[in-house]
N, C-alpha and C positions, 0 to 999 in steps of 0.2 A: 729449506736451505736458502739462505739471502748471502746477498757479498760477491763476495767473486767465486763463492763455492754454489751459486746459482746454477739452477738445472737450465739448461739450454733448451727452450722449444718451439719447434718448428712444427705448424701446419701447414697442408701442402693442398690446396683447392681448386676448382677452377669457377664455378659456377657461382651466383651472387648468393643465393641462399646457403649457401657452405661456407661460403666468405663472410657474412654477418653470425652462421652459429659459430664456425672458427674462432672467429675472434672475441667472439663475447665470452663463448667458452673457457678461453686461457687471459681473457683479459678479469676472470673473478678468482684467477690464483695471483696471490700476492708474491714475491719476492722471487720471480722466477725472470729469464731472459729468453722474451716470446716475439716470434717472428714468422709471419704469413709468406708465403714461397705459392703467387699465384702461377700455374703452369698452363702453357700457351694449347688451347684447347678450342672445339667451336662454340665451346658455351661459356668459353671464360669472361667472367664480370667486365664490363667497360669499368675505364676510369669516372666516370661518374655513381654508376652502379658499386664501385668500388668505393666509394665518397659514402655515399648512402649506408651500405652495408657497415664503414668502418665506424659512423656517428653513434658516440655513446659507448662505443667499448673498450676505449683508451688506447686504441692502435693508431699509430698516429701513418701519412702517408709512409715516411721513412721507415718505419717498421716490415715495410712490403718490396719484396722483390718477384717482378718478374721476369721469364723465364721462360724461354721454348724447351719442350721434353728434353731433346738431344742433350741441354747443357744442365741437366736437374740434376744429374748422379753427382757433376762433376761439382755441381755448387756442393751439393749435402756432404760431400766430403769434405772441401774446405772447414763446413762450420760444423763436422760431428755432433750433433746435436745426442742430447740423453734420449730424447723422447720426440716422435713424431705423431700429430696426430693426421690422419689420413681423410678429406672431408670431399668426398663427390661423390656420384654415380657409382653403385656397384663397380660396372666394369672401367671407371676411373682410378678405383679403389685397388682394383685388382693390380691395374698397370705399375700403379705406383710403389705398389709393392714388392711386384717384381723389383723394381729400381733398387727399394731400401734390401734387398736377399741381396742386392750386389756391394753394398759396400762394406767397405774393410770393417769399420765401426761399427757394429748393425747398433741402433737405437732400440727401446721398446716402441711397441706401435698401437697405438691407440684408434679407432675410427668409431663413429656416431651417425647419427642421421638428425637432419636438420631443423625438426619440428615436430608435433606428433604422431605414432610410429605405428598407431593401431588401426589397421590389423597388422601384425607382428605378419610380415612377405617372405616368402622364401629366400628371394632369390638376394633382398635385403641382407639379410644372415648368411649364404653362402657365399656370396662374394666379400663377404670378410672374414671369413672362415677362419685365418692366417693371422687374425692380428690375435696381439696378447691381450687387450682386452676393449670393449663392446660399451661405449655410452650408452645407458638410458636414460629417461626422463619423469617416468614415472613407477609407483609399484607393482600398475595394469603391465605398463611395455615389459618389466622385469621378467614378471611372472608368463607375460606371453611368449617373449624370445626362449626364457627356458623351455616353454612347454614345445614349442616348435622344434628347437634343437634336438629335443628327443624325438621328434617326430624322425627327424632325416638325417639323425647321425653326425650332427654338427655339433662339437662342444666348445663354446667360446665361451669367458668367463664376461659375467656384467656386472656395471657396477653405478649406482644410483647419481645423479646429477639433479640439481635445480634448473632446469629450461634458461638457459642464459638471459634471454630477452623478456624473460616473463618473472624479473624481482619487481618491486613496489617499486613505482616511479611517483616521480611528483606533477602534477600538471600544470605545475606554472611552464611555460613555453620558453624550450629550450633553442639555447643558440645558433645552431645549425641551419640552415636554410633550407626551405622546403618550396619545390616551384607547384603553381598551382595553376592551369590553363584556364582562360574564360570557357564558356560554352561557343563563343565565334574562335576560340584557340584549337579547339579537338581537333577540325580540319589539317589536313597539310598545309595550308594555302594562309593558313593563318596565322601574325604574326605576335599578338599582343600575349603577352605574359607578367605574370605578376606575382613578384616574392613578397615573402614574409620578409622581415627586418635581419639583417647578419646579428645585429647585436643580442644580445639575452634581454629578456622582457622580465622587470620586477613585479609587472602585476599579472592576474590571473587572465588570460582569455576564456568570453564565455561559451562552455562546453554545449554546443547548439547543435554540433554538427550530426547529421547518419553518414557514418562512414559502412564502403561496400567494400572488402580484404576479395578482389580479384583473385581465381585461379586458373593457373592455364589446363587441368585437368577434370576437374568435377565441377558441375556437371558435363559429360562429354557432347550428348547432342546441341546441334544448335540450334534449333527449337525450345531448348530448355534453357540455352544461354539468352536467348532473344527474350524470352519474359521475364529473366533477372532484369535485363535491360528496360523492360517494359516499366517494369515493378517501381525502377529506381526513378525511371521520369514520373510515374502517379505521387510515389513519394515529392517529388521535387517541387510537384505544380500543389499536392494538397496541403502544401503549408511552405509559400515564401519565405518564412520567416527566418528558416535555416538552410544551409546549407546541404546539399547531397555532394562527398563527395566520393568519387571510383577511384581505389586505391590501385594502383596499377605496380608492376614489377619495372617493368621494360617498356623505353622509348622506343619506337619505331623504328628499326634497324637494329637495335638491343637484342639479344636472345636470353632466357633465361632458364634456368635446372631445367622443368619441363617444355615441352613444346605446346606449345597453343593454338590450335587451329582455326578457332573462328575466335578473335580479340572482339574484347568488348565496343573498340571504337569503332569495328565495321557492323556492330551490331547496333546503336545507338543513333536516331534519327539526326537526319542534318541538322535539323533546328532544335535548339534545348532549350530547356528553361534558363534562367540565368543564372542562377541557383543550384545548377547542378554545372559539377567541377574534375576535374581530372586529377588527381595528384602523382608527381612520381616520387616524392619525396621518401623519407623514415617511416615504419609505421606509429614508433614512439609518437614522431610530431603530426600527426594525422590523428592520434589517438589523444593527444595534449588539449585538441578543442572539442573532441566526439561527446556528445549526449548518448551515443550509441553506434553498437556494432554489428554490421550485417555479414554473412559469410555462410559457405555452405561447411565445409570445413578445415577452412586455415589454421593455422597455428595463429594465427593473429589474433582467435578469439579466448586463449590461453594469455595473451598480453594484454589482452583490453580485460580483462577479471581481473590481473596482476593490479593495474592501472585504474581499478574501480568504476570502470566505463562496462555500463549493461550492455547484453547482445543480443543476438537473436540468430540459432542456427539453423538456417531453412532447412526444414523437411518438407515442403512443397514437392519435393520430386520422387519423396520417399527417405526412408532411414537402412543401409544399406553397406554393406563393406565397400562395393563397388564407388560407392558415393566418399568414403571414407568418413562418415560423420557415425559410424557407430560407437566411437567413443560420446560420444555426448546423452547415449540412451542413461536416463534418470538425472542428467545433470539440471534440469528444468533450463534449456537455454532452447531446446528447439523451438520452432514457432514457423506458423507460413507467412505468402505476402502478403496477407491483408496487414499482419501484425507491424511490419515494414513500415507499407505505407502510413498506418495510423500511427508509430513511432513506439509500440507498447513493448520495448526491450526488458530482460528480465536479468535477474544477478542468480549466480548459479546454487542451488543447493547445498548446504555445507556437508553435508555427510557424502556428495561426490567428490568433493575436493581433493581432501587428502590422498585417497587413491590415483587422483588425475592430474598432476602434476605439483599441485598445494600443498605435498610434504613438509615436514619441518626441516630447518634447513641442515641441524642435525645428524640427517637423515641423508644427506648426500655426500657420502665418502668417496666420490669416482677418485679426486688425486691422492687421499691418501694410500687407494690401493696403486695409483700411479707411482708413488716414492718406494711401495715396497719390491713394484717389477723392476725399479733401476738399481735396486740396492741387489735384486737379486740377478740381476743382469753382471753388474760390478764384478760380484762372486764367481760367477760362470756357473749358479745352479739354473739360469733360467733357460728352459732349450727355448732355439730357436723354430716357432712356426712360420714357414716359409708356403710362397705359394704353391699352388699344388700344378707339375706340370700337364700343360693342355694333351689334352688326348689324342691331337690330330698333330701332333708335331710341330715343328715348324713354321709350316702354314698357317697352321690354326695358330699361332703365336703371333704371327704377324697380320692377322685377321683380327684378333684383340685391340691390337694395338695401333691398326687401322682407323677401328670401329670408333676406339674412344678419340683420337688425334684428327681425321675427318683429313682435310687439305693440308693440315699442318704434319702430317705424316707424308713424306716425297719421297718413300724408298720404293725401289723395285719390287720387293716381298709386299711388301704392301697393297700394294697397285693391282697384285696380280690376287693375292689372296681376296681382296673386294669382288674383283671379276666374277672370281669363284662361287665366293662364301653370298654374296648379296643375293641371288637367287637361290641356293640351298637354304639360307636361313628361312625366307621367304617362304618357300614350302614347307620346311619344317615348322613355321608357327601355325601355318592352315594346319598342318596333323596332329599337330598341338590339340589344338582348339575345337578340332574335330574328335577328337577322342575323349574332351572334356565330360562330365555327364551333363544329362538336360537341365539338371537343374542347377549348374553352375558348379557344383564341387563347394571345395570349402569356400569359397568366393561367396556360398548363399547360405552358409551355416552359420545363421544367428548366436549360436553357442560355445562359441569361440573367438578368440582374438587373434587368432592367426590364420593365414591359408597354405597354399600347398601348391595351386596352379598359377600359369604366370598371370601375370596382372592383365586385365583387360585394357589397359590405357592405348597399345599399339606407339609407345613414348620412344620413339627411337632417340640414341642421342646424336644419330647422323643428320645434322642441318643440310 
């Protein structure tokens, strides 16, 4: 639909990774009227992080509105939107959806997850239980959410996408600015910094650099983060000639989707090479100079094969669900640190591709099954899945909604339900975890791409 007979869509997010798939997402449907609705959360994107995330997906500042929860309903009814798509945290996902069961126009509701999704998590799938239909990104995540779904009684319909951020880019260096700290920068205390040019570059920058895609969750020990750290300064010092740099999410004071317990920069010796660099920039423009890609398993190394920059996915700590790098078994990209340091990145095997994101683009109909839920919405055949109400009433309602809103939630139900709920949950994940089997449950079942138990991360989204 183009014209003024345009579908109206709104994503509603709060966190920088939902914010950059958000938008890249509805920024590769043409002729629609698309608008981000960031709501006021403890993990919602800074303005800068919001800058970052929106480069490259044609969402421009003015396209975005934020928003404290209290005022979300009241906006979504203003602008009745056809279509929402719902992009955060399970129980961000949840909340939010309570909101759209209350308004008078219910939208279709669409929700996804932000990068890649395997192993296919439970608790990923149930907390979107409710929407009409279920992004994916490959034919592995298809085939895993289905298979999960039957596992637990969850039936949401899926529907194939191209990974936004992961089309063919070109590597001449794009416009956007990217800051990049000295090695006397990393400190707090230090003030020199140094940008790339605002203007667009006609010639090519040469592709030198080892770029390291930061995560704030795998590996979890920091022992195991302190030798990525390690790995990256023998990288730095065994060949001046290029660049090392640590692709980071979040400045200091920043928060971002996951929580990070031990950052790379208290792990990273005061003195560095010169040559090793912080970036907080794009990962596009980080990836614009890379000779290569380090990462344990980011989605960023799904954008640097898009971008024709070799990688290298460490299994130095093992190949693992836990580690989330068991999508990468047969892709030829794993490798440890020696490989790192010496720089021997590899380009991934063709017969993995197609099933791991590399479909044909053919092959990715998510909107047009999105035209047929609003046509069938119009009609009034489409029933409404609404969320499902909490089992503990009330309280547990306002424990939700506690949970996801942190400080930003001042009501009394609230207040009181944390009181409560913060030590039963507490114990309930020890019983959890204690009634897991020894040998992990599906968490260690190589023969599959989903699990069953909660995630080992302990990823609260309460800052």
């Amino acid at each position: 639909m183009t014209g003024s007979g345009a579908l109206r869509v709104v994503a509603i997010a709060d966190a920088d990774s939902f914010v950059k798939w958000s938008a890249s997402l509805l920024g590769s449907v043409p002729g629609i009227r698309r608008h981000l609705l960031l709501v006021q959360t403890p993990l919602t994107a800074s303005v800068e992080q919001q800058r970052t995330a929106l480069s490259g997906t044609g969402m421009l500042a003015e396209d975005v509105t934020r928003v404290a929860f209290a005022r979300a309903a009241g906006w979504l009814e203003g602008q009745r939107p056809d279509v929402v798509l719902l992009a955060g945290r399970g129980p961000f996902v949840r909340l939010m959806g309570r909101v759209v069961d209350g308004l008078t126009h219910r939208p279709v509701v669409v929700a996804g997850l932000p990068g890649m999704a395997i192993p296919a998590q439970r608790g990923a799938l149930d907390y979107r239980r409710h929407t009409d239909l279920l992004v994916v990104h490959s034919h592995r995540e298809q085939r895993a959410f289905t298979e999960l779904g039957e596992r637990i009684g969850v039936h949401v319909p899926t529907a194939l996408a191209t990974l936004p951020f992961a089309r063919t880019r070109s590597r001449v260096l794009a416009g956007d600015r990217m800051q990049v700290l000295s090695a006397d920068a990393v400190r707090p205390t230090a003030t020199l910094v140094a940008e790339r040019p605002e203007q667009p570059r006609s010639v090519r920058m040469p592709a030198t650099d080892l770029v390291f895609a930061a995560q704030a969750l795998v590996p979890v020990a920091r022992a195991e983060r302190a030798e990525i750290a390690a790995t990256l300064v023998r990288a730095a010092e065994a060949d001046p000639r290029r660049r090392v740099v640590v692709k980071l999410r979040s400045r200091p004071g920043e928060t971002e989707t996951h929580l990070e317990r031990d950052p790379y920069l208290d792990l990273l010796p005061a003195r560095l090479p010169d040559n090793l660099v912080v970036s907080y920039g794009s990962m596009a423009q980080a990836l614009s100079t890379a000779a290569g890609l380090v990462t344990v398993s980011s989605t960023a190394a799904v954008e640097a094969v898009a971008s024709g920059v070799p990688v290298i996915a460490l299994d130095s700590f093992g190949v693992s669900k836990s580690l989330l790098n068991t999508v990468f078994v047969g892709s030829g990209l794993l490798g440890g640190r020696s490989e790192v340091v010496a720089g021997r990145f590899r380009h991934p095997h063709p017969a993995w591709l197609r099933d791991n994101y590399f479909h044909p683009s053919a092959e990715s109909t998510w909107w047009q099954h999105v035209e047929q839920l609003v046509a069938l919405r119009r009609a009034g055949a489409l029933p409404h899945r609404r969320v499902p109400e909490a089992r503990g009433g009330a309280l547990h309602e306002a424990w939700h909604r506690a949970s996801v809103l942190g400080s930003e939630d001042r009501t009394l139900s609230g207040t009181a339900a944390l009181a409560v709920g913060v030590p039963v949950t507490r114990a309930l994940g020890v019983l959890r975890r204690g009634r897991q089997s020894a040998g992990g449950g599906t968490w260690a079942d190589a023969s599959t791409d989903f699990t069953l138990e909660p995630n080992p991360f302990h990823d609260s989204i309460r800052r």
